[in-house]
C-alpha positions in Angstrom: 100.9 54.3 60.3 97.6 54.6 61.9 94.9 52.0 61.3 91.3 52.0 62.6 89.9 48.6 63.3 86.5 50.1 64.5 83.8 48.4 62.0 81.8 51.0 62.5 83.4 53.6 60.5 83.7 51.2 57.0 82.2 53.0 53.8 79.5 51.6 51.6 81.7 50.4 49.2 83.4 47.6 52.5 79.6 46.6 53.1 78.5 46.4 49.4 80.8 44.2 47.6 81.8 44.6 44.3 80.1 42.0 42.9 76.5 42.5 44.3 77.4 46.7 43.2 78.1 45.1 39.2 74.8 43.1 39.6 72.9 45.8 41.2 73.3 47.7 38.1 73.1 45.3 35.4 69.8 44.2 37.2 68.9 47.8 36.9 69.5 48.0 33.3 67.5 44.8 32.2 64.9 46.3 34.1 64.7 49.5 32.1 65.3 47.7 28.8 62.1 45.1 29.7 60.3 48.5 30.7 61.1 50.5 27.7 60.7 47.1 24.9 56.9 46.8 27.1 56.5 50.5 26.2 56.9 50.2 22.8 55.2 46.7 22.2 52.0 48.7 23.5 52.5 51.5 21.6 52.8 49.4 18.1 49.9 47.3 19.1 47.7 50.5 20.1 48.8 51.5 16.7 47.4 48.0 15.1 44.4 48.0 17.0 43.1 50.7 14.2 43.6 48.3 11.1 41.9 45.6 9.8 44.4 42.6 8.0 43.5 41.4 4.4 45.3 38.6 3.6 44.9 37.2 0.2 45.9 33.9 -1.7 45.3 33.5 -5.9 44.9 30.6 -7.0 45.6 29.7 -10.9 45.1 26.6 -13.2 43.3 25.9 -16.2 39.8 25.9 -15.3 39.3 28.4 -12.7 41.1 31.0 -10.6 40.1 31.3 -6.7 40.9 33.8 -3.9 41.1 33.3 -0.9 40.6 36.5 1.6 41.2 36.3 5.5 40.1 39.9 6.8 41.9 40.2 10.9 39.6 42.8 12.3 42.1 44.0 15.4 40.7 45.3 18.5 38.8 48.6 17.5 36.8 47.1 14.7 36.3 44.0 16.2 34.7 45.7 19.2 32.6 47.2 16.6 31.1 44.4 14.6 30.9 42.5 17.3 28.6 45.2 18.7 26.5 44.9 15.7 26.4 41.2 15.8 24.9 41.4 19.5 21.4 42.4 18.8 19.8 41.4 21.7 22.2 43.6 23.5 22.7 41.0 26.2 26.9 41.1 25.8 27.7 37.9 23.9 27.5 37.1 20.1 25.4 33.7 19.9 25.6 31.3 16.9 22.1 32.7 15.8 23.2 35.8 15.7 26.6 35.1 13.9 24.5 33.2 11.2 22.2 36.1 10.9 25.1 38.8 10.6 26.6 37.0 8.1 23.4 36.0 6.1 22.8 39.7 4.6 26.8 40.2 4.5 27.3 37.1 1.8 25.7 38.3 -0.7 27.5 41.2 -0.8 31.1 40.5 -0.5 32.1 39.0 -3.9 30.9 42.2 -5.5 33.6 43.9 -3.3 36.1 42.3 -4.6 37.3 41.8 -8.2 39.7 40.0 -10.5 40.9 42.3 -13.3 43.0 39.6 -16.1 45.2 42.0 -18.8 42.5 45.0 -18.3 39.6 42.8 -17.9 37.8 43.1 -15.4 36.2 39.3 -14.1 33.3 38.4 -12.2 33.9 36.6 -9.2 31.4 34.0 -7.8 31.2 32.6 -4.0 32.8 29.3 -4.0 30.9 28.7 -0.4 29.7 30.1 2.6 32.7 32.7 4.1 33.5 31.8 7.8 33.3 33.9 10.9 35.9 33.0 13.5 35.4 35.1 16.3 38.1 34.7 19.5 36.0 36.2 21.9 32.4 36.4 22.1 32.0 38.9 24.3 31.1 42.4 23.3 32.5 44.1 26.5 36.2 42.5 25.9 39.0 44.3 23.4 39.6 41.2 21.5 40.1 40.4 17.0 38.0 38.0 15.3 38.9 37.2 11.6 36.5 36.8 8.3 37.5 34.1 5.6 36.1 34.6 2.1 36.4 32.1 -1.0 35.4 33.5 -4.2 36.2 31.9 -8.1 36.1 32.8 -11.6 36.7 31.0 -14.8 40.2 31.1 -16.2 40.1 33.1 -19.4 41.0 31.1 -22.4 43.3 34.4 -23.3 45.1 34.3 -20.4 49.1 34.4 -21.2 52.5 34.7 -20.0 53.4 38.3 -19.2 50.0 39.0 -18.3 49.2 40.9 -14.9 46.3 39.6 -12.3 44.8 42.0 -10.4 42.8 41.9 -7.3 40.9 44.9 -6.3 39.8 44.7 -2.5 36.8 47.2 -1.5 36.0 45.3 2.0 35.7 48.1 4.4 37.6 50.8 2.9 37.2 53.5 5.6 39.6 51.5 7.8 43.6 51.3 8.1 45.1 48.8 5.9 47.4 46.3 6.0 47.5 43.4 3.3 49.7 40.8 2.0 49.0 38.3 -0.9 50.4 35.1 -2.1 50.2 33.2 -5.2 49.9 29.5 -6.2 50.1 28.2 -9.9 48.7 24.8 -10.8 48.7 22.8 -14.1 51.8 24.3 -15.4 51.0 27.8 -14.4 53.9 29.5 -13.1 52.7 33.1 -11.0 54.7 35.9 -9.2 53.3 37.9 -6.4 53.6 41.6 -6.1 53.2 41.6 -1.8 53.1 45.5 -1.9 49.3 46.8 -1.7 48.4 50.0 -3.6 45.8 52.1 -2.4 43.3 53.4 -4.8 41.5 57.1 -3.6 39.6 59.5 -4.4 39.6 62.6 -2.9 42.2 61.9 -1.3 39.9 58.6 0.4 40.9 55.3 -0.2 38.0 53.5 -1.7 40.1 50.1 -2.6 43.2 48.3 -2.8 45.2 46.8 -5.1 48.1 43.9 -5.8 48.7 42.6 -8.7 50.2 39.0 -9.5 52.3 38.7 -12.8 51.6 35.0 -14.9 55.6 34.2 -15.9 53.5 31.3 -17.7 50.2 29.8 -18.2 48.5 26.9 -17.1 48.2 24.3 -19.7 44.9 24.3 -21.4 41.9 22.0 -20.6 41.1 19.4 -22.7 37.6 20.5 -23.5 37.5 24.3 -22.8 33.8 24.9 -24.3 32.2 21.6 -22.3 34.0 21.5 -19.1 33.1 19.4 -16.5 34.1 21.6 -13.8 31.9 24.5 -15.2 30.8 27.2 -12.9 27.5 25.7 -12.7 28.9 22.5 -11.4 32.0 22.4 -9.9 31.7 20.9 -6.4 35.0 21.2 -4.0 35.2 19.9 -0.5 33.9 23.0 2.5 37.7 24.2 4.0 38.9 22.9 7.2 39.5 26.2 9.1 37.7 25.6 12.4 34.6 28.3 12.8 34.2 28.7 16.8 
């Protein structure tokens, strides 16, 4: 039997141990896993970057009904109001110019939105000021900013189990939608939420959309419904504690 003892003619596999081969490869494989799961975390948030979030929380009990909208403008909105804050053009949104952006939009937003209780349709009312949270100021960085609104109506005095509550959202409708809605029942009032969103077109366009949240029952009635104390007129709740930056 012939042997060579010459170190010099070994193959890979003498100077490469087994072990360091097994965790040569697995190292390979995380790699191409973290590379691929990157790949596809930027493709799903180049995707999102075209919507705009409406979130949305109904709030029943025997006096009064209030929503609650949070609107997440991602990246390619953002960018754009934000733009259109910036009227000096000097690259960053001040606090004048936030006030003065939203000043004209107020006004405006409860009629874009609308309560419709067993086919009628309710007029909603600005509870107080909506909030502008923006997480960058800058107009030259891809960034989101969200837009709280808080809007109330009185509860109908008709208002029964079995009957459906819908909201009707018409807050930028010429951009990608994603929603979600939840629902809270107080004074006895028991509510399901619907969290699918339907979209409402027309012409194939979407001009609104809708969820709808079921009453399983109603809130008990108020003691006085014809000379409420917590009328429209003058019902006073403390300002929210979202922080506005």
């Amino acid at each position: 039997m012939i042997t060579d003892s010459n170190p010099t003619t070994r193959t890979r596999r003498d100077w490469w141990p087994r072990r360091e081969r097994i965790g040569f490869v697995l190292g390979c494989g995380m790699i191409a896993v973290i590379v691929c799961f990157a790949s596809e975390c930027a493709r799903a948030h180049e995707v999102l970057a075209d919507y705009i979030q409406h979130t949305g929380v109904v709030t029943v009990g025997s006096n009064h009904i209030d929503l609650e909208l949070e609107l997440t403008f991602f990246e390619r909105h953002s960018f754009a109001e934000r733009k259109a804050m910036d009227t000096d053009g000097d690259g960053f949104v001040s606090t004048a110019e936030r006030e003065s952006y939203l000043k004209p939009l107020a006004p405006t937003l409860a009629t874009r939105v609308s309560l419709i209780v067993a086919g009628k349709r309710l007029t909603l009312t600005p509870l107080y000021e909506p909030e502008l949270d923006l997480t960058e100021a800058s107009t030259s960085k891809l960034s989101h900013h969200r837009l709280r609104i808080f809007l109330f109506t009185a509860t109908p005095v008709e208002l029964k189990s079995g009957d459906g509550i819908v909201i009707e959202d018409r807050l930028w409708p010429t951009a990608k939608f994603l929603g979600s809605i939840r629902a809270e029942g107080r004074d006895g009032c028991k509510l399901e939420a619907d969290a699918t969103w339907t979209p409402v077109t027309t012409n194939h366009v979407r001009i609104a959309a809708t969820a709808t949240v079921k009453c399983l029952q109603a809130p008990r009635k108020p003691a006085n419904s014809v000379a409420d104390a917590t009328s429209e007129a003058s019902r006073k709740i403390p300002a929210p504690e979202h922080p506005t930056q």
